[in-house]
C-alpha positions as semicolon CSV with decimal commas, in nm:
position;residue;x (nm);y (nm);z (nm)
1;X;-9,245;1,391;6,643
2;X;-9,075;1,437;7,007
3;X;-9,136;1,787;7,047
4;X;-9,508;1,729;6,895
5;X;-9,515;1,477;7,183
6;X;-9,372;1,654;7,479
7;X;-9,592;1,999;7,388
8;X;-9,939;1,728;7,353
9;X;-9,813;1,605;7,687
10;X;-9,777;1,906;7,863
11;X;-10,119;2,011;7,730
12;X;-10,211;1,694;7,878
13;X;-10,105;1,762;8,235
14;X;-10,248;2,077;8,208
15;X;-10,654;1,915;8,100
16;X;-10,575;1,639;8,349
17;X;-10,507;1,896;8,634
18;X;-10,861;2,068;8,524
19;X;-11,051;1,723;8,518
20;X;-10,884;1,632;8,871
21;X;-11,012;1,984;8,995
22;X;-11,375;1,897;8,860
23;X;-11,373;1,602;8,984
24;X;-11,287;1,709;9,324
25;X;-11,552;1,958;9,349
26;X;-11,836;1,801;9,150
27;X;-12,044;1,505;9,290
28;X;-12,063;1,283;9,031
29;X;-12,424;1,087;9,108
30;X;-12,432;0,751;8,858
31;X;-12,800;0,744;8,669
32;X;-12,966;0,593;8,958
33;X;-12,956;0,900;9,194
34;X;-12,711;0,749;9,450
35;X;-12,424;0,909;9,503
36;X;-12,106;0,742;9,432
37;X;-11,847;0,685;9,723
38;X;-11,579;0,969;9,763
39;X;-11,290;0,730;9,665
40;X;-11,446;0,703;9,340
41;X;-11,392;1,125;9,305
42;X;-11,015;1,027;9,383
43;X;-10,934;0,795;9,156
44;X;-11,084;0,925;8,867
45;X;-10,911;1,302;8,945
46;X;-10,562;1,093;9,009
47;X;-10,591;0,902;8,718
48;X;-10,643;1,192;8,507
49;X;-10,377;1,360;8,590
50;X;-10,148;1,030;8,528
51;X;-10,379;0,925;8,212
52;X;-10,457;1,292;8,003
53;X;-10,034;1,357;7,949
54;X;-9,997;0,979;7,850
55;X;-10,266;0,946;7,641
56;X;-10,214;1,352;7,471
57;X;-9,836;1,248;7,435
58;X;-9,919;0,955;7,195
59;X;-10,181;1,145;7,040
60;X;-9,924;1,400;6,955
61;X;-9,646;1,190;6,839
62;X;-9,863;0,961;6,580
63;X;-9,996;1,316;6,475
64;X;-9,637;1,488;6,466
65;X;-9,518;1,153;6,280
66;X;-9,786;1,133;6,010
67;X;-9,762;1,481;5,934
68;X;-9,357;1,472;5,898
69;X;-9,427;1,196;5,632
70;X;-9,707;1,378;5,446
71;X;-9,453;1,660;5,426
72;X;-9,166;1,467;5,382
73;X;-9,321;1,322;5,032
74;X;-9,497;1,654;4,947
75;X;-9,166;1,779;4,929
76;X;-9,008;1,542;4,744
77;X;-9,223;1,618;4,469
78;X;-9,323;1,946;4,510
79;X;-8,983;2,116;4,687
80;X;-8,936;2,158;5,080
81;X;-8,866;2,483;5,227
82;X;-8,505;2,654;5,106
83;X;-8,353;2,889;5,418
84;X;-8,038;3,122;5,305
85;X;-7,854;3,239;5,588
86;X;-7,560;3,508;5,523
């Protein structure tokens, strides 16, 4: 579940970085044709880059979790995975 996490949050900062980049350099214009103020373009690329890891890091740890316990019980009846080192 942690290292599920911590890889979902890295992809995270990498999608926020890519957001924060679009955001930067594409005017966002709101349905009615007027264009929104610049401070608008730097909050939303700042808060994706705090947001995306956040968000992907959850994401990835209820995945990582609920996929330990499918296996978990799978194995139980079925027989987990048997490593012979010599």
């Amino acid at each position: 579940m942690r290292i599920s996490a911590i890889c979902y949050g890295i992809m995270g900062i990498v999608e926020g970085a890519f957001f924060s980049l679009v955001f930067a350099v594409v005017p966002v214009t709101p349905p009615n044709g007027q264009p929104m103020p610049h401070f608008f373009r730097l909050l939303f690329g700042s808060f994706s880059i705090l947001i995306f890891p956040i968000f992907f890091a959850l994401i990835g740890a209820v995945t990582g979790a609920l996929g330990a316990v499918v296996y978990n019980v799978s194995a139980r009846y079925v027989g987990g995975i048997a490593v012979e080192v010599e």
